[in-house]
C-alpha positions as CSV (number, residue, x, y, z in Angstrom):
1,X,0.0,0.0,0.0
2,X,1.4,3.2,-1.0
3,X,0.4,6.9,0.2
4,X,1.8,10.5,0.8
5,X,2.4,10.4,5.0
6,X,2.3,7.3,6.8
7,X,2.3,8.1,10.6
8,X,2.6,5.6,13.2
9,X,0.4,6.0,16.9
10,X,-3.2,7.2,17.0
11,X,-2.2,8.9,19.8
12,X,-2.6,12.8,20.5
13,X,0.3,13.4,18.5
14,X,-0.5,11.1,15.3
15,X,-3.9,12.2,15.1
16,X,-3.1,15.9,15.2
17,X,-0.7,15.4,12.6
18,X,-3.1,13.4,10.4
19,X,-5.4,16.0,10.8
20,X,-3.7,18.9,9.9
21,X,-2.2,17.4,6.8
22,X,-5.7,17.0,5.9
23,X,-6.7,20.7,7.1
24,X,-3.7,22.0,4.4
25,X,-5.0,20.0,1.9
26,X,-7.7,21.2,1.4
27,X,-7.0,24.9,2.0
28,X,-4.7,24.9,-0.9
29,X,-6.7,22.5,-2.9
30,X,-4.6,19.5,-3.6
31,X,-5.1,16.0,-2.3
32,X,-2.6,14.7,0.3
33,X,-3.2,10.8,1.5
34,X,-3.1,9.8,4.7
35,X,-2.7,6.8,6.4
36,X,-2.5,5.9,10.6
37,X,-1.7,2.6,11.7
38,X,-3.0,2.2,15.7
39,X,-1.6,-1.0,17.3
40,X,-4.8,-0.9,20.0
41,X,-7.8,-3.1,19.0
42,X,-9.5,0.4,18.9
43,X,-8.3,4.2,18.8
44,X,-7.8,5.5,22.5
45,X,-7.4,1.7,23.9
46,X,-3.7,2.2,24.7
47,X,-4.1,5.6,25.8
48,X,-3.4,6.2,29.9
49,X,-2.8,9.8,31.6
50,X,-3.5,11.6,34.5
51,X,-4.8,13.6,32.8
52,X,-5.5,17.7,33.1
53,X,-5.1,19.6,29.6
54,X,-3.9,23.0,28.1
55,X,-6.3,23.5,25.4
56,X,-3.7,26.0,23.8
57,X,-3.0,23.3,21.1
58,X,-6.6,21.9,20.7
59,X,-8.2,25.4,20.2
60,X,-5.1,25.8,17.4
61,X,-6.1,22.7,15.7
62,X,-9.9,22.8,16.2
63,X,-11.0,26.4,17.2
64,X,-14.5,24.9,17.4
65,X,-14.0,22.0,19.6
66,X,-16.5,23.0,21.4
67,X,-19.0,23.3,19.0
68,X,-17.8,19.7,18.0
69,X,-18.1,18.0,21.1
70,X,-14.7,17.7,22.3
71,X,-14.7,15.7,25.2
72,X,-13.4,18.7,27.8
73,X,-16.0,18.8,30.1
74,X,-14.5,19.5,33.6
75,X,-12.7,22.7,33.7
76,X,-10.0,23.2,37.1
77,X,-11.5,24.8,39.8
78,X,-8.8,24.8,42.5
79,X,-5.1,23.4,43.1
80,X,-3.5,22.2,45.8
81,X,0.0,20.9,46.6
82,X,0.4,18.9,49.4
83,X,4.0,17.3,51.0
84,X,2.9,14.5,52.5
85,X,4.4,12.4,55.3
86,X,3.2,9.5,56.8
87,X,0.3,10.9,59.0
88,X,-0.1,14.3,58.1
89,X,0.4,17.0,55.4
90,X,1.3,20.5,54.7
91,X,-0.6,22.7,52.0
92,X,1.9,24.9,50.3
93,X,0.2,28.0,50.6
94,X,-0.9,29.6,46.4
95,X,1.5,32.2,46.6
96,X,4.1,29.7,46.8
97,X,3.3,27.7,44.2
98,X,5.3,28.2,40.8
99,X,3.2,28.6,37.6
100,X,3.9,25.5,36.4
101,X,2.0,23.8,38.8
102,X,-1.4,26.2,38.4
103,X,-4.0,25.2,36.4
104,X,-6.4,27.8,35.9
105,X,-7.9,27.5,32.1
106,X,-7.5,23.6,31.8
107,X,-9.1,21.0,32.2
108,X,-9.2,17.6,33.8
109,X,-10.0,15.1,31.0
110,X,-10.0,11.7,30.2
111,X,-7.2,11.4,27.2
112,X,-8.3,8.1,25.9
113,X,-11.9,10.2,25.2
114,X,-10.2,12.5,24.0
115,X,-8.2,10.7,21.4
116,X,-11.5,8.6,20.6
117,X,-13.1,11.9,19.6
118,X,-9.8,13.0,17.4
119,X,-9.6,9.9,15.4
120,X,-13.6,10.7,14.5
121,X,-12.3,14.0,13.5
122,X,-9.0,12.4,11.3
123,X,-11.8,10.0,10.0
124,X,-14.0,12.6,8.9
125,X,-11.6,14.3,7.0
126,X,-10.6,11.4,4.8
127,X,-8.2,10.2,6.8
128,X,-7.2,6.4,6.9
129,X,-7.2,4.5,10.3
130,X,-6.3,0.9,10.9
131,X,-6.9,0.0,14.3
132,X,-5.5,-3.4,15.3
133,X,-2.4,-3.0,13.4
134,X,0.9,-2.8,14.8
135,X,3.9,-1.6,12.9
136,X,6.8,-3.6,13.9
137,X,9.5,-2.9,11.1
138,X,10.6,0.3,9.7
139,X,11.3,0.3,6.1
140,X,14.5,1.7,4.0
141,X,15.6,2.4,0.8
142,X,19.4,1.4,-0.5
143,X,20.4,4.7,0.5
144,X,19.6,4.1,3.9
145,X,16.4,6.0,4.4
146,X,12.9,5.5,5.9
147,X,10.2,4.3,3.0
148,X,7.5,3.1,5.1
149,X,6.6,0.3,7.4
150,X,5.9,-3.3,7.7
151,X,3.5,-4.9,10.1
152,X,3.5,-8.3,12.0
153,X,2.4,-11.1,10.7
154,X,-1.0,-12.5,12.4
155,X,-1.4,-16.2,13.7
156,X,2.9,-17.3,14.3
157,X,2.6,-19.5,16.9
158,X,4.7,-20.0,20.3
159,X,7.3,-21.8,17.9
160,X,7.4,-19.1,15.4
161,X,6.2,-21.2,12.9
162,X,2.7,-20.0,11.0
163,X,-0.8,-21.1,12.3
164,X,-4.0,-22.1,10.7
165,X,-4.9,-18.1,11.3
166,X,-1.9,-17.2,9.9
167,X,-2.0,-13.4,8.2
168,X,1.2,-12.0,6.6
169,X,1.8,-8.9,7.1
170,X,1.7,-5.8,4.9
171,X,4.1,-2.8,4.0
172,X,3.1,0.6,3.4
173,X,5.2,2.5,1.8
174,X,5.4,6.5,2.3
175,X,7.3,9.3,1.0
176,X,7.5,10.5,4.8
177,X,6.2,8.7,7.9
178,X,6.0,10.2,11.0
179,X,6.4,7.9,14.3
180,X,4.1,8.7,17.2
181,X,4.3,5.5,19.3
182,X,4.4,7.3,22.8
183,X,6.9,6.5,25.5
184,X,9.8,4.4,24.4
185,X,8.5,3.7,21.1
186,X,10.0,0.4,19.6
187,X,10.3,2.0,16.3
188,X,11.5,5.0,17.4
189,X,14.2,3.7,19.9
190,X,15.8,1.9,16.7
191,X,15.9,4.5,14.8
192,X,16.9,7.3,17.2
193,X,20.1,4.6,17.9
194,X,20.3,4.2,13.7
195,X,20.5,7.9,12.7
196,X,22.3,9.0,16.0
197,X,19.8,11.3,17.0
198,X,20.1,11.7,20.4
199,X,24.4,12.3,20.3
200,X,24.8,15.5,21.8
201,X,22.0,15.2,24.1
202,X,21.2,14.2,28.0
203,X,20.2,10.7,28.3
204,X,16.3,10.5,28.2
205,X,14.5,10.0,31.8
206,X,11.4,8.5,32.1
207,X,9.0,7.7,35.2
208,X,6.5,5.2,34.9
209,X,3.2,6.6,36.0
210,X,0.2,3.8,37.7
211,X,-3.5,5.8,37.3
212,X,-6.7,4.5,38.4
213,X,-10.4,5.4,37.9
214,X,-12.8,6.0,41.0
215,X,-16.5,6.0,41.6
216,X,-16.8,7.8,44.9
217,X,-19.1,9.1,47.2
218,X,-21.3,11.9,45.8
219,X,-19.7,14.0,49.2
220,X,-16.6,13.1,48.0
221,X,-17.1,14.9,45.0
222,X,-15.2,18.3,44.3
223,X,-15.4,18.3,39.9
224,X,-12.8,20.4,39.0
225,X,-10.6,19.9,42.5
226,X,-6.7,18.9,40.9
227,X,-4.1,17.9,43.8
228,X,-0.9,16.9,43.8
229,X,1.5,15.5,46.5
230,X,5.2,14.9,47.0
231,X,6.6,13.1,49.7
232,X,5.5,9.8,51.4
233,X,5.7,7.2,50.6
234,X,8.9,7.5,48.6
235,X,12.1,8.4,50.5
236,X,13.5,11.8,50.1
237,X,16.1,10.9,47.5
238,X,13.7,9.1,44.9
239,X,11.9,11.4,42.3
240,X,7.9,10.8,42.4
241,X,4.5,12.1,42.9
242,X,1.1,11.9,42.9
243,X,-1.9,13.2,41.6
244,X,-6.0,13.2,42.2
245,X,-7.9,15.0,40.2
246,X,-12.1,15.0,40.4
247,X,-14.1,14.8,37.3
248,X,-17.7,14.7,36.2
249,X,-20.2,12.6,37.7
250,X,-18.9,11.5,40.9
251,X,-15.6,10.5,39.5
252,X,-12.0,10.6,40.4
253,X,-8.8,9.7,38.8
254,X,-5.6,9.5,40.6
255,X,-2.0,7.9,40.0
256,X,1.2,8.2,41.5
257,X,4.2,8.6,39.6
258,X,7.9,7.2,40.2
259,X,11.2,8.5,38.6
260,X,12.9,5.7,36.8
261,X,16.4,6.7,38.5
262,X,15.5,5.0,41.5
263,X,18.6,3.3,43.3
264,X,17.0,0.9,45.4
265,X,16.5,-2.3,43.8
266,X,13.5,-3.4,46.7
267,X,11.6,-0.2,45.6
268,X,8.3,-2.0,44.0
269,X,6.2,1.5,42.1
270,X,2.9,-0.8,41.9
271,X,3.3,-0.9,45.6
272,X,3.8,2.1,46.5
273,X,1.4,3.5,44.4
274,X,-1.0,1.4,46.7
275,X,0.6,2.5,50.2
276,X,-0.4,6.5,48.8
277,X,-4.2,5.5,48.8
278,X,-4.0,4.5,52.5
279,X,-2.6,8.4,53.8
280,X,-4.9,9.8,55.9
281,X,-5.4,12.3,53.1
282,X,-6.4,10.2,50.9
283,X,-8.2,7.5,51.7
284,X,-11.5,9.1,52.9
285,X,-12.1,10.2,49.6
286,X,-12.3,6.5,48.1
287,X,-13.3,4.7,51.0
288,X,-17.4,3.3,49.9
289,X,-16.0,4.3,46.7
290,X,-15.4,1.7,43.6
291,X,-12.8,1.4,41.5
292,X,-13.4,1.4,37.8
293,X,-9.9,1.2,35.8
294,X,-6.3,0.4,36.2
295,X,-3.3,1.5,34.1
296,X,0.2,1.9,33.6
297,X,2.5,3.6,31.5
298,X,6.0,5.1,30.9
299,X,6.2,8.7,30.6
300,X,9.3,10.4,28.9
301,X,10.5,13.3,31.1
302,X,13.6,14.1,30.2
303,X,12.3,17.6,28.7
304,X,14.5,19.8,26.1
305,X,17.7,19.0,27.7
306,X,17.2,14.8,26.4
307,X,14.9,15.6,23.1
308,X,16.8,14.1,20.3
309,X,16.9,15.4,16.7
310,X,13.7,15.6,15.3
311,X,13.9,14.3,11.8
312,X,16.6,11.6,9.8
313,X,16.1,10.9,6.1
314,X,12.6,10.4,5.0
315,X,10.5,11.0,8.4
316,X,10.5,12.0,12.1
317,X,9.5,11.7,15.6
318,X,6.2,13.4,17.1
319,X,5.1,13.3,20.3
320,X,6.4,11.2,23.7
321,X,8.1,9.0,20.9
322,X,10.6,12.0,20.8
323,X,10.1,13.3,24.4
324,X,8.0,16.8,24.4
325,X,6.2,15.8,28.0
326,X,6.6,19.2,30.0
327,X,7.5,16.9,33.4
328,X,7.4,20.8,35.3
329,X,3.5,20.6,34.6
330,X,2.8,17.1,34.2
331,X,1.5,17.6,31.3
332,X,2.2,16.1,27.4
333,X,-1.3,15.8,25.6
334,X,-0.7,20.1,24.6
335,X,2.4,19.4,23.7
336,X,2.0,16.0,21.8
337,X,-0.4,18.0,19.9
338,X,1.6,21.0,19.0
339,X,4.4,18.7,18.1
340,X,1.9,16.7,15.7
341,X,1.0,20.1,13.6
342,X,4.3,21.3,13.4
343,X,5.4,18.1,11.8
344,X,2.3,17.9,9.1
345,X,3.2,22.2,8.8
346,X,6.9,20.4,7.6
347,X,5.6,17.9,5.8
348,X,2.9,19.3,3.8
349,X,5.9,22.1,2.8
350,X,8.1,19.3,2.0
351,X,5.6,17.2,-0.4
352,X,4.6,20.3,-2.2
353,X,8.2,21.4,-2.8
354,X,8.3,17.6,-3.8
355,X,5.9,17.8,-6.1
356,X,5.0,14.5,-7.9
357,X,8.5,13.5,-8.7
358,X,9.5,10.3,-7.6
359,X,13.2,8.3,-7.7
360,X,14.9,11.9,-6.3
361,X,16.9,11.9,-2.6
362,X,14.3,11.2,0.6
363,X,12.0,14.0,1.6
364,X,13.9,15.8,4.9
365,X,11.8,17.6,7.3
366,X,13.8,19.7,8.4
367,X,11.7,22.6,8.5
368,X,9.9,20.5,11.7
369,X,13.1,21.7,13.7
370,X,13.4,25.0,12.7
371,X,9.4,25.4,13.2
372,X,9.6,24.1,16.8
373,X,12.4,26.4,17.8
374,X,10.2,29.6,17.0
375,X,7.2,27.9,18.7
376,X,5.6,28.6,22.0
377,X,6.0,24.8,22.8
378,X,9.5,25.3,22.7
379,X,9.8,28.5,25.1
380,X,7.8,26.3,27.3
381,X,10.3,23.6,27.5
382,X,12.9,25.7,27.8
383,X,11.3,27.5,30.9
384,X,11.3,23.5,32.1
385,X,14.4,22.6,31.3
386,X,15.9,22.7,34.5
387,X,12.8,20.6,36.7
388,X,13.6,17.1,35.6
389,X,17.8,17.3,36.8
390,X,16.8,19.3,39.5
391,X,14.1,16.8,41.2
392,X,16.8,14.2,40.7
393,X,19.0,15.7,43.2
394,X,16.0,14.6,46.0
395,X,13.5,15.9,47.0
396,X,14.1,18.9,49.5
397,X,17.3,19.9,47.6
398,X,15.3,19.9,44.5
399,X,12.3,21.2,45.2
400,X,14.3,24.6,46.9
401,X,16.3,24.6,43.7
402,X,12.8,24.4,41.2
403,X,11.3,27.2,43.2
404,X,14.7,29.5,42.8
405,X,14.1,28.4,39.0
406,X,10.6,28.8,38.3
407,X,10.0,31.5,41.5
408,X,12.8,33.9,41.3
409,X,14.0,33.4,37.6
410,X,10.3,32.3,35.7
411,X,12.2,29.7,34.3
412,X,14.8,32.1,32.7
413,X,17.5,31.1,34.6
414,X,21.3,31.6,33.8
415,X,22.0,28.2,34.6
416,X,21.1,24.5,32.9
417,X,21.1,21.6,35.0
418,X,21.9,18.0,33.0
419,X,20.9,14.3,33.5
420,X,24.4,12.2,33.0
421,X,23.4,8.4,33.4
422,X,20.1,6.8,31.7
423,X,17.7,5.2,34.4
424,X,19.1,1.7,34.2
425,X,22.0,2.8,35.3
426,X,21.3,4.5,38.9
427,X,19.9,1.0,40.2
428,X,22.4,-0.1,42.9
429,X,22.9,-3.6,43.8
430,X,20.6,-5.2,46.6
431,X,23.1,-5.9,49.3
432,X,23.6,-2.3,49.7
433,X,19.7,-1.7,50.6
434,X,17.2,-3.2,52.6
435,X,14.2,-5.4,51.2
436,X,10.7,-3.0,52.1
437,X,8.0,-4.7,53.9
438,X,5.1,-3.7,51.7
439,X,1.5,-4.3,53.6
440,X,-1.0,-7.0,51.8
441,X,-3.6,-5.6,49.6
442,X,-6.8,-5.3,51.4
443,X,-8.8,-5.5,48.3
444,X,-11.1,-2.3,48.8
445,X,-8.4,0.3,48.6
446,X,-5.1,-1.7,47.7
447,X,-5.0,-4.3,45.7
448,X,-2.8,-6.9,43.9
449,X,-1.0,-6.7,40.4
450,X,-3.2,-9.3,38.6
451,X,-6.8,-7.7,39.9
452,X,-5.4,-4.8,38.8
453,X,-4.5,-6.3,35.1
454,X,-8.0,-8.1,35.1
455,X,-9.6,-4.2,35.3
456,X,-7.3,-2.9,32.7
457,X,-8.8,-5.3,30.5
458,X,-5.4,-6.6,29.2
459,X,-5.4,-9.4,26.7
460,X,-3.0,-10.9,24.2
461,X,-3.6,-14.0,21.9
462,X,-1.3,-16.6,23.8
463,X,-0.3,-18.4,20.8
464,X,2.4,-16.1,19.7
465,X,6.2,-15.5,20.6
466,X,6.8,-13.5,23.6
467,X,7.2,-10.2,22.4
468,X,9.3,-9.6,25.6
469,X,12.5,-11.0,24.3
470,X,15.7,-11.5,25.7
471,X,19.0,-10.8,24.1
472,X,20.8,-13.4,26.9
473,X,18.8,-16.0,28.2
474,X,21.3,-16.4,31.0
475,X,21.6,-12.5,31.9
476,X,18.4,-12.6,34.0
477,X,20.3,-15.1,36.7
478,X,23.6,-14.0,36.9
479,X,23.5,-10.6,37.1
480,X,20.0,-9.2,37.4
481,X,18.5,-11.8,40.4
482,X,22.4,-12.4,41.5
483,X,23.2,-8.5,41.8
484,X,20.2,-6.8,42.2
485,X,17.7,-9.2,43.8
486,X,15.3,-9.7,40.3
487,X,14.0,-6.4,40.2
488,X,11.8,-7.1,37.4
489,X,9.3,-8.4,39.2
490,X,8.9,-5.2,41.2
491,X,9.5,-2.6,38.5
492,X,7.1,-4.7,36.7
493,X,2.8,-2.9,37.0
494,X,1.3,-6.3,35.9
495,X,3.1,-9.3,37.5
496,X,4.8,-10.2,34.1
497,X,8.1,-11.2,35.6
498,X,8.5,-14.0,38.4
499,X,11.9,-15.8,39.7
500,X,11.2,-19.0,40.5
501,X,12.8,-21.9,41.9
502,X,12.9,-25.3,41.1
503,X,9.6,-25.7,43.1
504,X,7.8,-23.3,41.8
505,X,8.2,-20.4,44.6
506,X,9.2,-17.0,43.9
507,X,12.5,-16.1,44.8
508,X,14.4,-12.9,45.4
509,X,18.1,-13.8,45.6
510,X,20.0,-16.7,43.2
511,X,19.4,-20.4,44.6
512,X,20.3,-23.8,42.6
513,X,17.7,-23.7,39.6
514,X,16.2,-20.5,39.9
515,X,14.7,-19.4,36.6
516,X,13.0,-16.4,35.1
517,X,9.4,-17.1,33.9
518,X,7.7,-14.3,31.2
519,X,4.1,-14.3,31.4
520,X,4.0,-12.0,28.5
521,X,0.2,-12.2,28.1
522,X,0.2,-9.6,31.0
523,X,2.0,-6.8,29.8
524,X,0.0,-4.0,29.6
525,X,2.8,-2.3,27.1
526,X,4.0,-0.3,29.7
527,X,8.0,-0.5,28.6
528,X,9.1,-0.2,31.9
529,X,11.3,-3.4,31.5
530,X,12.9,-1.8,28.9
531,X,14.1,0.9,30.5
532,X,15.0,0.1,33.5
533,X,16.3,-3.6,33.2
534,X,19.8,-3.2,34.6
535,X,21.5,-5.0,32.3
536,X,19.5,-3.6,29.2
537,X,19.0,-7.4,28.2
538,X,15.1,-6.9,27.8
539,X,13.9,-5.6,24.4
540,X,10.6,-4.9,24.2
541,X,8.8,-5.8,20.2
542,X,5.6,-5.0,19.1
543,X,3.0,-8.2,19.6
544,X,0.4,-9.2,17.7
545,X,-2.0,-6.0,16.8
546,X,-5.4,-5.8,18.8
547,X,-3.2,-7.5,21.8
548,X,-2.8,-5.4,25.0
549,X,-4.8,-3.0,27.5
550,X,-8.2,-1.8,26.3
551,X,-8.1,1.2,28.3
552,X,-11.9,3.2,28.3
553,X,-11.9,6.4,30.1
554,X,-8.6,6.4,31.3
């Protein structure tokens, strides 16, 4: 299948670009096609966030998304900060706060709603969606550059060799194609390593951020109440948060998010993420309540200082897939979206420069780089740059050294602050910690990895190969249960990694026979193992299309 753009992701950032390709089009008359490929069984099903909006971008792509029925239906009414510690808090008082962490003029949202209600949009304007079909290989030409994508083959079995349901694959082949996978996109990691895109730049941080959705108590209900909280449970050297915001109709979502430059192997996010639900702060608000949704995520939060080159020979990266989150706000659906029509801005430029000729050099974007820099989204992240490296110095220390930033300076500081190791490599080995005691899941307000996955409606067709490979089968035992007691099946949101021993019980440390077991039909595509995996021996590949989390109103 051939067309003009091929983008990958029906996320914020795909969809915005498919739709303002289609917008440009038709202002100046000519016919541009378009074509997204979504690995989710349906558009929005892999989409988790917190989530509160900045409609600066929205109201630039769709000025009438009101009129159309944009899903923004709760806008913020009040912010609080809270540090928390075990039994209490402290409010920072609103005069205090930095900007970044006001809210007035957004809105609290559900994301995976809102990209539902963008793909209806993309669709309406003649844009071509295929749901349930993951792109797993990139494309090039003898020259080296990107022509397209492939994607996987349907029914391989366990033993890699075709089923009865067996459905090859199929290319499509673009003059540009734009990759908008989100968070540690497997396409997008391959080629940032391919095309060196990132030399020159901090290593990318990421947190991985746990969300779920609440029914509570109508007296529970504040709509339009967003609060965030540092502090306990985490200790005062690891980088996390939380947040609870109420929406519409009696409901609440709330998450907790942990930096992925956590040292202490014994550190399990899932559970702590749990243990924040039982503050005193907390936990009166969903007590009665009922929970409706779990999900899980990486978030890149590196910010300007980590975000690679944009474009390489015959595409580029949109989106989380390159890194635009603004981690300062906690916020990256605005900027996912601005980054999504600054890219179709370059492309549409491109292909008409183009023309119809074919056989000539691959189409470079490089006007997406040079329209970014003279963009509001990239005074924002600069204003940000400093939040990420600054946080990672703990949290008192950082959280002074933000407020001197964003306070004193507005974010203009004449200083820059740098990230020098990736993730994986801030884990320290067990001995030099101690295990953590985490309490046992009550099963009202806490609960246990596998309920958890049973409400994120995660599912994968189990007769295909893992798609969490290995590159050393051995790796798992001698270095990361051996060194670091198995962290994998604490870093882990859905219980997809277990050490076991001979007899079948989970083990923390190495024993005689002690093997790794993969249940991959768990993962809710998360990525966290591929980040974080000490040794870097996990690679994470796309699996079957349709498979996965089928997130609603998350």
């Amino acid at each position: 299948m051939e067309c003009d753009v091929v983008i990958v992701g029906a996320g914020p950032a795909g969809l915005a670009a498919a739709i303002r390709l289609k917008q440009l089009a038709q202002q100046a008359g000519r016919e541009v096609s378009v074509c997204v490929l979504e690995k989710a069984a349906e558009v929005g099903g892999h989409i988790v966030s917190g989530a509160i909006m900045d409609p600066i971008a929205l109201s630039e792509l769709c000025p009438d998304w009101k009129a159309q029925g944009a899903p923004l239906h709760t806008p913020v009414s009040e912010d609080q900060f809270l540090f928390l510690s075990s039994q209490g808090s402290t409010r920072v008082p609103q005069w205090l706060l930095p900007d970044c962490f006001k809210n007035h003029g957004n809105y609290a949202i559900s994301l995976s709603d809102l990209v539902k209600w963008l793909g209806a949009q993309a669709e309406a304007l003649g844009v071509d969606v295929f749901a349930g079909f993951a792109a797993s290989e990139v494309l090039f030409d003898e020259a080296g550059a990107v022509v397209g994508v492939a994607t996987g083959d349907l029914g391989i079995g366990k033993d890699g060799q075709p089923t009865a349901h067996h459905q090859r694959g199929m290319e499509l082949r673009a003059r540009i194609t734009l990759f908008a996978e989100g968070a540690r996109g497997h396409l997008g990691k391959q080629l940032t390593a391919r095309f060196g895109l990132d030399q020159g730049r901090d290593p990318q941080s990421y947190g991985i951020g746990f969300k779920e959705l609440w029914e509570v108590r109508p007296e529970q209900a504040r709509p339009g109440r967003v609060v965030h909280t540092a502090g306990w449970p985490l200790d005062n050297q690891t980088y996390g948060g939380s947040f609870l915001y109420h929406l519409k109709d009696n409901r609440v979502a709330l998450g907790f998010v942990v930096g992925l430059n956590y040292r202490n192997p014994w550190l399990s996010p899932f559970e702590e993420f749990q243990r924040y639900k039982t503050h005193p702060s907390i936990r009166p608000i969903l007590e009665d309540g009922r929970r409706l949704g779990y999900g899980a995520r990486a978030i890149t939060a590196g910010g300007l200082n980590s975000l690679p080159r944009l474009s390489f020979p015959g595409g580029a990266l949109l989106g989380c897939d390159a890194g635009f989150l603004n981690a300062s706000r906690i916020k990256g659906s605005h900027a996912a979206i601005k980054s999504g029509m600054l890219a179709a801005e370059a492309s549409f430029e491109a292909l008409a420069a183009k023309g119809a000729a074919t056989g000539e050099a691959a189409i470079q974007l490089t006007g997406y780089e040079t329209r970014f820099k003279a963009s509001w989204l990239h005074t924002e992240l600069h204003r940000a740059r400093n939040f990420k490296p600054a946080m990672g110095k703990g949290l008192w220390l950082g959280s002074l050294l933000v407020g001197i930033d964003q306070k004193l300076f507005g974010g203009r500081s004449p200083f820059t602050l740098h990230t020098r190791k990736p993730d994986y490599a801030y884990l320290e080995p067990a001995r030099l910690h101690r295990p953590i005691a985490y309490p046992k899941p009550d099963g009202q307000i806490t609960f246990d990895r596998l309920s958890s996955v049973f409400v994120s409606g995660t599912n994968h067709e189990e007769n295909q190969p893992s798609h969490l490979t290995l590159r050393d089968a051995q790796t798992p035992i001698d270095v990361n249960l051996a060194v670091f007691g198995g962290p994998e099946a604490r870093y882990c949101p859905a219980g997809v990694y277990e050490y076991l021993d001979v007899a079948g019980t989970p083990v923390s440390e190495a024993v005689q026979g002690a093997s790794l077991r993969i249940n991959a039909q768990n993962c809710v595509h998360c990525k966290t193992c591929d980040i974080k995996d000490p040794a870097q021996n996990i690679v994470w590949v796309t699996p079957e299309g349709g498979g996965g989390p089928n997130y609603a109103g998350m």
